[in-house]
N, CA, C and O atoms as a GROMACS GRO file, in nm:
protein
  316
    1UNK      N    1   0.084  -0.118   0.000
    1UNK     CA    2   0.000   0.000   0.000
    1UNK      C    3   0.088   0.125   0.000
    1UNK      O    4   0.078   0.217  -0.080
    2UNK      N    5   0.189   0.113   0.115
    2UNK     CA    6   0.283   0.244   0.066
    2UNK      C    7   0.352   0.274  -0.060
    2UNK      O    8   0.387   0.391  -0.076
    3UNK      N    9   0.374   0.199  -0.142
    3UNK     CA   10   0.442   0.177  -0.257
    3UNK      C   11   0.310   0.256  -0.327
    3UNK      O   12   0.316   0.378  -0.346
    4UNK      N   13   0.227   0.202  -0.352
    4UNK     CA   14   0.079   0.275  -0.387
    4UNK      C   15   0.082   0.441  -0.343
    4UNK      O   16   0.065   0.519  -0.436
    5UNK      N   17   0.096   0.481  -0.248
    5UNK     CA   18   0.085   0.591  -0.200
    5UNK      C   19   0.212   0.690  -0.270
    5UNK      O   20   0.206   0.803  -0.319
    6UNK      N   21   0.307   0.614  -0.253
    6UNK     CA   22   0.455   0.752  -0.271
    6UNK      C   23   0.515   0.751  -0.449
    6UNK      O   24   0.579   0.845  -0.497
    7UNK      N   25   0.470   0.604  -0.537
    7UNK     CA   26   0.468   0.633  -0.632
    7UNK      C   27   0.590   0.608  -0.718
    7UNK      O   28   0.595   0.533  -0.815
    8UNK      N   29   0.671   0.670  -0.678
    8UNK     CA   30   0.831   0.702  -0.743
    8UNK      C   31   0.863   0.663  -0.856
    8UNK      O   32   0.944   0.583  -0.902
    9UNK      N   33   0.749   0.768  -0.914
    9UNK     CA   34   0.844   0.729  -1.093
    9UNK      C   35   0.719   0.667  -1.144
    9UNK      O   36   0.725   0.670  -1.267
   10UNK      N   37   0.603   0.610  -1.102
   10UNK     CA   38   0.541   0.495  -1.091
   10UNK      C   39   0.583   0.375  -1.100
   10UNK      O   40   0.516   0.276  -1.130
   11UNK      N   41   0.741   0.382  -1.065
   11UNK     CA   42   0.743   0.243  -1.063
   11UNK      C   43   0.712   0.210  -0.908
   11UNK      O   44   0.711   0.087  -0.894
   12UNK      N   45   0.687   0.271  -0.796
   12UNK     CA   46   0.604   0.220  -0.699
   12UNK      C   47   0.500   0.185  -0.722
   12UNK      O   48   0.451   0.141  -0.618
   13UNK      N   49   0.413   0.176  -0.826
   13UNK     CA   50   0.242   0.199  -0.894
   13UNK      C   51   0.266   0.007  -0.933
   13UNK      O   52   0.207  -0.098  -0.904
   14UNK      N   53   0.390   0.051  -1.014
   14UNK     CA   54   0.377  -0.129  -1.070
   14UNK      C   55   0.453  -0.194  -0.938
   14UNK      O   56   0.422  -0.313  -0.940
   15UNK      N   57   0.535  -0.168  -0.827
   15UNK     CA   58   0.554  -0.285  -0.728
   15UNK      C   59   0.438  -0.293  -0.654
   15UNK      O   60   0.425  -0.407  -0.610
   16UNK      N   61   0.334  -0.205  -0.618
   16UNK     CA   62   0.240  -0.183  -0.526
   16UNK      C   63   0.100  -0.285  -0.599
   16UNK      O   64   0.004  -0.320  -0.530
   17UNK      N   65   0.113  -0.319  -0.744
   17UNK     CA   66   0.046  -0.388  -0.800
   17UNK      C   67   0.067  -0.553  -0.809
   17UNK      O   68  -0.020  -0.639  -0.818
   18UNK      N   69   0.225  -0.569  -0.801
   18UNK     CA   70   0.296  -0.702  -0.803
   18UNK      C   71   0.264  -0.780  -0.658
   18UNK      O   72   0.208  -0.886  -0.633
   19UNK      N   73   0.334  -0.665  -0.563
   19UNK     CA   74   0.319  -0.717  -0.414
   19UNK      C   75   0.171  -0.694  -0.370
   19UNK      O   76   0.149  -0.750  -0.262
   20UNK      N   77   0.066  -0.630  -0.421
   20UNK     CA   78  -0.046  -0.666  -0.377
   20UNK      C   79  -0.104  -0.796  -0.418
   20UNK      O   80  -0.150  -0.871  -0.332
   21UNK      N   81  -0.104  -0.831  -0.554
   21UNK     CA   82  -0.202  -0.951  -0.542
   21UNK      C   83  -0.099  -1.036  -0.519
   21UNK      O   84  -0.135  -1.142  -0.571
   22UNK      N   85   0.046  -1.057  -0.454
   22UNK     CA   86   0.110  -1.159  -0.428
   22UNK      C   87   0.057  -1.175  -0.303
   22UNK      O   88   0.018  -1.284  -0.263
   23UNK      N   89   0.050  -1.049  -0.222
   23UNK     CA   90  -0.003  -1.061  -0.090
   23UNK      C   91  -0.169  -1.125  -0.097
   23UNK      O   92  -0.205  -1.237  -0.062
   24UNK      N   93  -0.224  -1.052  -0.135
   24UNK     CA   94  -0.395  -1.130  -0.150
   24UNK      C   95  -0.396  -1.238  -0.159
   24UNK      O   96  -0.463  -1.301  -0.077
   25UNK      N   97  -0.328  -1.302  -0.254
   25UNK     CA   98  -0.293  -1.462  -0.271
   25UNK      C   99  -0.261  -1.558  -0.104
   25UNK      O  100  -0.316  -1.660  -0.062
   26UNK      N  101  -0.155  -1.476  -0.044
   26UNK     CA  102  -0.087  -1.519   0.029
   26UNK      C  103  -0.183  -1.543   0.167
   26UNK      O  104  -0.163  -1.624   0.258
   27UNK      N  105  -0.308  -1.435   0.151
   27UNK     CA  106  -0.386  -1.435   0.249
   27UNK      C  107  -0.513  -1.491   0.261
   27UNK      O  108  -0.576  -1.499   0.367
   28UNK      N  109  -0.549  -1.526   0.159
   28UNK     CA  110  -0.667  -1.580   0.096
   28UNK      C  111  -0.583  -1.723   0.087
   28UNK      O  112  -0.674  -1.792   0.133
   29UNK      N  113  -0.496  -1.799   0.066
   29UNK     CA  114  -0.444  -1.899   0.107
   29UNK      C  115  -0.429  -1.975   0.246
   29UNK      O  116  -0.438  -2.096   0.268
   30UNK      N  117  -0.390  -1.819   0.373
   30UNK     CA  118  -0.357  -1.854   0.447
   30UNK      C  119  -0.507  -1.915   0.559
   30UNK      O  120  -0.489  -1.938   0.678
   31UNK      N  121  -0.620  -1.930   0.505
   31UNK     CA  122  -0.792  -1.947   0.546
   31UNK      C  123  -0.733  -1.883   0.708
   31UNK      O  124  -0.687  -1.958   0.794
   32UNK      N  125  -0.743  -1.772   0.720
   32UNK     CA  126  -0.800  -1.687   0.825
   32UNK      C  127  -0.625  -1.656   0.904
   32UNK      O  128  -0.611  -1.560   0.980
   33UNK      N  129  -0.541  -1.724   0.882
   33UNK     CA  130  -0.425  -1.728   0.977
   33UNK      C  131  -0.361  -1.553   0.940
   33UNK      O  132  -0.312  -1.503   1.042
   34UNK      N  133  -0.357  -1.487   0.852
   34UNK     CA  134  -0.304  -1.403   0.803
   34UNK      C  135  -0.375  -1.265   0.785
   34UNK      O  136  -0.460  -1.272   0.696
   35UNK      N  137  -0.365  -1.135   0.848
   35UNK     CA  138  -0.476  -1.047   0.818
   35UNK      C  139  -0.393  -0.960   0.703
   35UNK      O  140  -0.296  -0.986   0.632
   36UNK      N  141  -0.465  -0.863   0.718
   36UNK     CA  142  -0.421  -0.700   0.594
   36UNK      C  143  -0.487  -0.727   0.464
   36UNK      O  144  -0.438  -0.667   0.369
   37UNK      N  145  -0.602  -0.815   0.434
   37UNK     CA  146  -0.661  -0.822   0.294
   37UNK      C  147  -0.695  -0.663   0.248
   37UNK      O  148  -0.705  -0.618   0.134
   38UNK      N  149  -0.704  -0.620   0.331
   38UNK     CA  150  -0.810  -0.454   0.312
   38UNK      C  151  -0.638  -0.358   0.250
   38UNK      O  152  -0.626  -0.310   0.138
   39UNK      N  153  -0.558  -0.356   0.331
   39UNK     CA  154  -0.462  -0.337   0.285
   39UNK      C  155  -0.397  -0.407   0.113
   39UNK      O  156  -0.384  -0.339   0.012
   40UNK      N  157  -0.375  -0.511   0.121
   40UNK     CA  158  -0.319  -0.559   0.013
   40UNK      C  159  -0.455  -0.495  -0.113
   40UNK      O  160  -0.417  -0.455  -0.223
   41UNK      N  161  -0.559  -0.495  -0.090
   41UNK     CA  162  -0.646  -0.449  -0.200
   41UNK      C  163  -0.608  -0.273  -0.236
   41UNK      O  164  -0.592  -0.235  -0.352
   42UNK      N  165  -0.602  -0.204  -0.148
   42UNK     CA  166  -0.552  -0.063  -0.137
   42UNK      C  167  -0.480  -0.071  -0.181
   42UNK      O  168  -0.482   0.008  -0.276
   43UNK      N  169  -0.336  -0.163  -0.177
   43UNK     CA  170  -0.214  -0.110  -0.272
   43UNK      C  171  -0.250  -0.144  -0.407
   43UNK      O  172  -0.178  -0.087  -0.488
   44UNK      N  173  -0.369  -0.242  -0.474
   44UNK     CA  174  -0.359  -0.294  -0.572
   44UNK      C  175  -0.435  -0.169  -0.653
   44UNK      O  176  -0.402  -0.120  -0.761
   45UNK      N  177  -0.526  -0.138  -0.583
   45UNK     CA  178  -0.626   0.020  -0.585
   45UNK      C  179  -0.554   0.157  -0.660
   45UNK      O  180  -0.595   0.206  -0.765
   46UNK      N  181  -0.438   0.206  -0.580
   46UNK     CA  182  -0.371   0.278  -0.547
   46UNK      C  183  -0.248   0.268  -0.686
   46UNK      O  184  -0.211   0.368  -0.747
   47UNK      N  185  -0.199   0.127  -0.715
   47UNK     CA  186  -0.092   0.099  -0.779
   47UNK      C  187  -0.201   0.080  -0.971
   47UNK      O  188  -0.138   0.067  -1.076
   48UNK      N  189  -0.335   0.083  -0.967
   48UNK     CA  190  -0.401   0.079  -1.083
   48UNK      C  191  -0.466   0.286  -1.144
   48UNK      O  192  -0.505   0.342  -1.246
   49UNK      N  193  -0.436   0.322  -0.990
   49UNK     CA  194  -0.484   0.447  -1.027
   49UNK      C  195  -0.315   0.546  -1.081
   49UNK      O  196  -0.304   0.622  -1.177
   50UNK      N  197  -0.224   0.514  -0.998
   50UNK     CA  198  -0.155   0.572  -1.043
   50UNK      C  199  -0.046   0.507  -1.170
   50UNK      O  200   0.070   0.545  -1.185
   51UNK      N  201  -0.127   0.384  -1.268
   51UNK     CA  202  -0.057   0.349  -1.393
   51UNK      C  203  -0.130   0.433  -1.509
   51UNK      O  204  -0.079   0.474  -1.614
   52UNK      N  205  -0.307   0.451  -1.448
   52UNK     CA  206  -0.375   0.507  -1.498
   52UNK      C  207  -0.320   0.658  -1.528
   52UNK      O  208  -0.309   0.713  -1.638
   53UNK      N  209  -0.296   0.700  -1.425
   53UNK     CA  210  -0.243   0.834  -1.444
   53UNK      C  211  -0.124   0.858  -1.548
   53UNK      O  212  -0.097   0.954  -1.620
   54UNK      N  213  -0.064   0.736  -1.528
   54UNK     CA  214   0.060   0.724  -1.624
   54UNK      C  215   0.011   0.769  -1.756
   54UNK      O  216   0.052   0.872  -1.810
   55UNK      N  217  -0.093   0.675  -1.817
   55UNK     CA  218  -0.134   0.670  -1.910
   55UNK      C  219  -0.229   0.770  -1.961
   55UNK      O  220  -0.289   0.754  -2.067
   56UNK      N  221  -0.245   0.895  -1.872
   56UNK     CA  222  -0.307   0.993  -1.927
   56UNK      C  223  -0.173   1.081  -1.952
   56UNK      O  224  -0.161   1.139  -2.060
   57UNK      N  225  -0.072   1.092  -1.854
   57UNK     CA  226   0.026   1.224  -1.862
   57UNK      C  227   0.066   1.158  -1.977
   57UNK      O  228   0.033   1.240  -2.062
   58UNK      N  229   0.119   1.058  -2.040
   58UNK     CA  230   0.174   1.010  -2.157
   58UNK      C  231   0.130   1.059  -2.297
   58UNK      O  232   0.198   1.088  -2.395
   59UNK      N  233  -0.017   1.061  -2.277
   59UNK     CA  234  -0.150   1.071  -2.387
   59UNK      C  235  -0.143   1.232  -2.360
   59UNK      O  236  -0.198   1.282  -2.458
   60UNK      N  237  -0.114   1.302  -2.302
   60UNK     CA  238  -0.099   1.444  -2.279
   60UNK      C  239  -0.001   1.467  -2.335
   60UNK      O  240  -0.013   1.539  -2.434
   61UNK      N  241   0.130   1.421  -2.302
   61UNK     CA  242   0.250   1.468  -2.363
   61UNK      C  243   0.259   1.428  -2.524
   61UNK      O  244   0.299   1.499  -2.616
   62UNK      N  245   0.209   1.290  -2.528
   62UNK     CA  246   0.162   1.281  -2.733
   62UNK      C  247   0.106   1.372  -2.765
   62UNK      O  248   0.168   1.443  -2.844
   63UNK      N  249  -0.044   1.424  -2.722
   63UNK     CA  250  -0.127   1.522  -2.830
   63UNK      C  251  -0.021   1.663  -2.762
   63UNK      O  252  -0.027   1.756  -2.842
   64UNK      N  253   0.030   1.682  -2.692
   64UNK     CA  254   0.110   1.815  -2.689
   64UNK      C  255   0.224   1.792  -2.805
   64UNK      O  256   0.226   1.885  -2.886
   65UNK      N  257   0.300   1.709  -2.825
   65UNK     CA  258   0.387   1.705  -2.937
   65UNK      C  259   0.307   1.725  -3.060
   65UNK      O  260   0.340   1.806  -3.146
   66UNK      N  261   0.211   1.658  -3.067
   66UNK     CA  262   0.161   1.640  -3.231
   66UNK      C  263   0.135   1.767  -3.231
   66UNK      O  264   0.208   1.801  -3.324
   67UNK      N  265   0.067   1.895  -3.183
   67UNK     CA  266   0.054   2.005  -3.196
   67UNK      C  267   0.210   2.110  -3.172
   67UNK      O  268   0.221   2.229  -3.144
   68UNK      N  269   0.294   2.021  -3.192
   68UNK     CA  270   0.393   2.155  -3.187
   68UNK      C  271   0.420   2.254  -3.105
   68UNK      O  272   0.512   2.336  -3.114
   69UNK      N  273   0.312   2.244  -2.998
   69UNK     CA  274   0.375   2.307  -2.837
   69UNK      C  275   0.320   2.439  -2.906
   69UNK      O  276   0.382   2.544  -2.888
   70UNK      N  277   0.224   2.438  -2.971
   70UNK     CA  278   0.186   2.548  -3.011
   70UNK      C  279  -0.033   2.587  -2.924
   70UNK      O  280  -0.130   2.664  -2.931
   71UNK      N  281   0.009   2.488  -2.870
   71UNK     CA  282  -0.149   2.487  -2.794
   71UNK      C  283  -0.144   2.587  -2.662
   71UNK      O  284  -0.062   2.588  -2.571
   72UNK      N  285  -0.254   2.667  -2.681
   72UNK     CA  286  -0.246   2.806  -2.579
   72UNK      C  287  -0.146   2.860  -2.616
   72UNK      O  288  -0.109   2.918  -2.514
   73UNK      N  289  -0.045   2.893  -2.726
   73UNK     CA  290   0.062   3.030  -2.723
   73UNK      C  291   0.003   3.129  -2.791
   73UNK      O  292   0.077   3.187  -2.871
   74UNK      N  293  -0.153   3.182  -2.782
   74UNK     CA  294  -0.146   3.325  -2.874
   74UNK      C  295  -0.162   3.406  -2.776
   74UNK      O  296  -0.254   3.402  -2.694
   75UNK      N  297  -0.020   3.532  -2.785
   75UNK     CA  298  -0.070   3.621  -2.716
   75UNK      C  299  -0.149   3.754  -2.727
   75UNK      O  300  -0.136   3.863  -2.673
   76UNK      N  301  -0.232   3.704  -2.813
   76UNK     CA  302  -0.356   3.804  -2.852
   76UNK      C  303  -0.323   3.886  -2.948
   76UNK      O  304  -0.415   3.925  -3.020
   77UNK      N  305  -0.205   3.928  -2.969
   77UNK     CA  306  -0.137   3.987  -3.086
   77UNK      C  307  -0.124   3.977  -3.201
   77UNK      O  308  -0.044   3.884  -3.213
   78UNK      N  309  -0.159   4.024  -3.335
   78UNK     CA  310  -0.167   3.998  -3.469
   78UNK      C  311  -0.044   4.064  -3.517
   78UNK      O  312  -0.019   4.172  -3.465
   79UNK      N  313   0.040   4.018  -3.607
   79UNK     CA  314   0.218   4.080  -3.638
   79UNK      C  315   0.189   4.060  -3.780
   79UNK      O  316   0.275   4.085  -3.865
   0.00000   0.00000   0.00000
């Protein structure tokens, strides 16, 4: 779940996704001996929202290239 939370790079996004459902597994295996399911789902939560995010700043930075970095520069001025 912390990995989920702090991010770094998102590559905390993809360990917080790996070690969650390794953990879920591990606990849902363990029939009742093992707690933190609520946790391990949060990091998996957490580690899907911030790949998501990935995948918008990415899709932001494409349509900003294809336009030439020319999106919002008029400064009202005709030359």
């Amino acid at each position: 779940m912390v990995l989920g939370i702090v991010w770094l790079y998102w590559i905390g996004s993809i360990l917080a996704l790996v070690f969650g459902y390794i953990a879920r597994k591990q606990i849902d295996q363990s029939n009742g001996e093992q707690g933190g399911r609520g946790m391990a789902v949060a990091g998996i939560v957490l580690g899907w929202i911030g790949l998501g995010l990935l995948v918008v700043i990415i899709g932001l930075a494409v349509a900003f290239a294809a336009f030439g970095g020319t999106v919002g520069t008029s400064d009202g001025f005709s030359t």
